[in-house]
C-alpha positions in Angstrom: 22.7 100.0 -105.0 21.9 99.8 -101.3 24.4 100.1 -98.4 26.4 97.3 -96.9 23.6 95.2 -94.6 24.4 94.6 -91.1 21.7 92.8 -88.9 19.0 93.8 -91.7 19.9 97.9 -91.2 21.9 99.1 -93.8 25.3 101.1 -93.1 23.5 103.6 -95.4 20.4 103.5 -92.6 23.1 104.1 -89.7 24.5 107.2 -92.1 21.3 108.9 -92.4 20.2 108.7 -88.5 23.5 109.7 -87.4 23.5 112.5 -90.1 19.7 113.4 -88.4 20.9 113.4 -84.6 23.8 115.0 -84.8 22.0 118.0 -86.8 19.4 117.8 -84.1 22.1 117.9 -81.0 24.0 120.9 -82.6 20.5 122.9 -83.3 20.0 122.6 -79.3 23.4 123.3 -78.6 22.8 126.6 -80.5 19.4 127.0 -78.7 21.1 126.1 -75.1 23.8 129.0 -75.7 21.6 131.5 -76.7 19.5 131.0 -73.5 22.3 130.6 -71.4 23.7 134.0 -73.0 20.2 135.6 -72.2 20.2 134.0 -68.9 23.9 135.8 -68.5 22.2 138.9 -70.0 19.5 139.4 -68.0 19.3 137.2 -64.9 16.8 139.5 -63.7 14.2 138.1 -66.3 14.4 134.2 -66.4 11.5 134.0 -68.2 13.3 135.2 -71.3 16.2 132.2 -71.2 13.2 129.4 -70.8 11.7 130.8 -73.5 14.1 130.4 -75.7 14.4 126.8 -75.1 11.2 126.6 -75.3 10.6 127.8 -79.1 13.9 126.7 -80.0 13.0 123.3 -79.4 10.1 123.2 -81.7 12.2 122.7 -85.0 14.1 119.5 -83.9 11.0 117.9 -85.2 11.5 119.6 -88.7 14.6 118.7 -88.6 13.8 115.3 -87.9 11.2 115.2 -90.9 13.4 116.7 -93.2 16.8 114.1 -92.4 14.8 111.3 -91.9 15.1 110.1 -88.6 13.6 106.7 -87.6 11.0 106.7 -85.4 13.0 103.7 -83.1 15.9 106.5 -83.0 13.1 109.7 -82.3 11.5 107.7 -79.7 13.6 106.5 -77.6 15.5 110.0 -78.1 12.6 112.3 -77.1 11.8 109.8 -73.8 15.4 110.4 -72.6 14.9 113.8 -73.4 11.8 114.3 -70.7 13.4 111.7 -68.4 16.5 114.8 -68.1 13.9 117.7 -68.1 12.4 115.8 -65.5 15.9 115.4 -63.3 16.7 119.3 -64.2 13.4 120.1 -63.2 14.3 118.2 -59.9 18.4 119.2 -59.3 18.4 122.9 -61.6 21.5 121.5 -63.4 20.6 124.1 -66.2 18.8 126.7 -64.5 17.9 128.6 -67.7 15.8 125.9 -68.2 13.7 125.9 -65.4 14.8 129.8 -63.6 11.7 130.8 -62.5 9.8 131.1 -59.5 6.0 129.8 -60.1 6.0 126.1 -60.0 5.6 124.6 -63.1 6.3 120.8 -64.4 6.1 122.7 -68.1 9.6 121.2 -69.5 8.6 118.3 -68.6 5.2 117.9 -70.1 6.8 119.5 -73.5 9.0 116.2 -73.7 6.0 113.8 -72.4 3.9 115.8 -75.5 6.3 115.5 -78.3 7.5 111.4 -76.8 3.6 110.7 -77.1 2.9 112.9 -80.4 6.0 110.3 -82.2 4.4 107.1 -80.6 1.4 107.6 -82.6 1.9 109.2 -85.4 5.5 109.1 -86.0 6.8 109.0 -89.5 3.9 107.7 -91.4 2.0 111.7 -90.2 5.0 114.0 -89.4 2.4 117.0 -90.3 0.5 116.2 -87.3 3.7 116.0 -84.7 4.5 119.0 -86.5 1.4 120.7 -86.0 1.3 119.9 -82.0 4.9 120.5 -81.6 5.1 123.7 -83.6 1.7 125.8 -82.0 3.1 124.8 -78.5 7.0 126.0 -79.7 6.1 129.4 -80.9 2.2 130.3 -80.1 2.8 129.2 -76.6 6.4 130.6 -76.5 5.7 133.8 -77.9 2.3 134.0 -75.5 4.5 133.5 -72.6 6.9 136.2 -73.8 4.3 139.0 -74.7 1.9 138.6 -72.1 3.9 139.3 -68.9 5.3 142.6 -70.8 2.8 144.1 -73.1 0.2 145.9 -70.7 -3.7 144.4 -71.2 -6.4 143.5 -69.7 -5.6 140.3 -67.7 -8.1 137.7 -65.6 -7.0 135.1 -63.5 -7.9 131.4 -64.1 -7.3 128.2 -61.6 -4.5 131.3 -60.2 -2.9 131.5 -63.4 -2.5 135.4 -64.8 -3.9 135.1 -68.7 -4.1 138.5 -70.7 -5.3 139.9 -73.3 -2.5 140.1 -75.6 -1.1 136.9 -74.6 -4.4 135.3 -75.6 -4.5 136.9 -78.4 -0.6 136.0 -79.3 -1.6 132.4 -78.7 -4.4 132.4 -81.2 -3.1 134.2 -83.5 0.3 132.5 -84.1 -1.5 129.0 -84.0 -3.2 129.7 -86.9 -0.1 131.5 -88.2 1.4 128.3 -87.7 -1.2 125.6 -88.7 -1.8 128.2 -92.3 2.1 127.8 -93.1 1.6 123.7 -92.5 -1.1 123.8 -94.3 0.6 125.5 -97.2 3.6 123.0 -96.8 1.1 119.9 -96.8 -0.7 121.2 -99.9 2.3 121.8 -102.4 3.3 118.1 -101.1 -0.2 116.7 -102.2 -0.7 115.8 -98.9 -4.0 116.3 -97.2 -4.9 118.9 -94.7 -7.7 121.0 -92.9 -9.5 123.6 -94.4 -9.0 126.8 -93.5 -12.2 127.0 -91.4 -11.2 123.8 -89.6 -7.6 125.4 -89.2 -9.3 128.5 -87.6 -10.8 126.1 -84.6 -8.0 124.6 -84.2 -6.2 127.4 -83.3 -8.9 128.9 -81.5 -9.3 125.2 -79.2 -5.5 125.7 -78.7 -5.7 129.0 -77.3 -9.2 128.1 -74.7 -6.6 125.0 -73.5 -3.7 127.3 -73.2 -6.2 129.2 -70.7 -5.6 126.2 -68.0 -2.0 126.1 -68.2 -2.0 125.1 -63.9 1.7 123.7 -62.9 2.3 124.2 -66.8 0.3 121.0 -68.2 -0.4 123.2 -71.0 2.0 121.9 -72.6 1.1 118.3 -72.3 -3.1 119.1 -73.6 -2.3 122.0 -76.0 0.2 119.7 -78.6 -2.1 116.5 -78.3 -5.7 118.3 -78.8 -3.9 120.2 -82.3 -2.5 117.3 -83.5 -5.6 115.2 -82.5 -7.9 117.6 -84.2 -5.4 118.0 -87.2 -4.9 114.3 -88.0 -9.5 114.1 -87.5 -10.1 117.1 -89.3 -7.4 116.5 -92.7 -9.7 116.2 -95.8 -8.3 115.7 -99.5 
């Protein structure tokens, strides 16, 4: 039998999203502590703390996919989500967040990405949110972390430092990423890329991550992945 109606959304409905964002809002409290305790840590190396919001924010949308969250609950959740980034980015009210010195509208882009990645596919595709959202979570993330301290040869782009192991990083956890999706789609019956597809994808993601200026990376690198995943998905 179905839950008690009220206004044509069932008190079962209301269970389940509430259920969905309070898992989501205690995952981030978990991130937010970790890179506050970093921050606390180290304060010498801010990078560190941003990361860690960084990639610990790409699971909220496995989370979501897993409990079910509506997509007018995601939406409107992942909007007010950029709209804050976009007021910390302005007044530092969590410096772990944004405690670094380059300029970079990065945090905020991340939120634009993942708002724009639910408007159009989400929940009728949550593998290709998942595909955007995830490569720019930990290939970017990861990237960010190794480049700076693993000694390589580096270039410069648009004023941007790139390296060789942070190149390589990016690449190669894309299509570490975008292999375990794949798996994940496959067991489910679902369709996906094949591997060769998977392989540019991951290599498209890491020539984008190249022209990361002011941090729009993470605006183009999750829309071009999840664009190419949703084109390239064959039975």
């Amino acid at each position: 039998m179905g839950g008690v109606t009220t206004g044509g959304v069932t008190m079962d409905w209301w269970g389940r999203q509430s259920i969905g964002v309070l898992a989501v809002l205690v995952w981030l409290t978990l991130v937010a502590s970790i890179s506050l305790a970093i921050r606390a840590r180290w304060p010498e190396r801010g990078e560190w703390s941003r990361k860690v919001v960084h990639i610990g924010a790409g699971p909220v949308v496995l989370i979501a996919w897993a409990l079910g969250i509506d997509r007018w609950v995601a939406l409107p959740t992942a909007a007010l989500a950029t709209l804050l980034a976009a007021v910390n980015h302005r007044r530092r009210l969590l410096p772990g967040v944004e405690d670094i010195d380059r300029a970079s509208y990065g945090t905020v882009a991340y939120g634009a990405s993942i708002s724009l990645l639910l408007l159009v596919w989400w929940p009728w595709e949550p593998l290709v949110v998942a595909s955007g959202v995830l490569v720019m979570a930990f290939a970017d993330g990861l990237a960010g972390l190794l480049g700076p301290e693993v000694a390589s040869p580096s270039w410069q782009i648009l004023g941007q430092r790139r390296s060789l192991v942070g190149t390589a990083t990016m690449a190669l956890t894309s299509l570490a990423v975008l292999l375990a999706l794949a798996a994940l789609a496959g067991a489910a019956g679902q369709p996906v890329p094949t591997p060769a597809a998977l392989v540019g994808i991951a290599l498209a993601a890491a020539l984008l991550e190249q022209v990361a200026v002011g941090g729009l990376d993470n605006l183009t690198v999750p829309l071009a992945v999840a664009w190419l995943w949703s084109q390239l998905m064959v039975a």
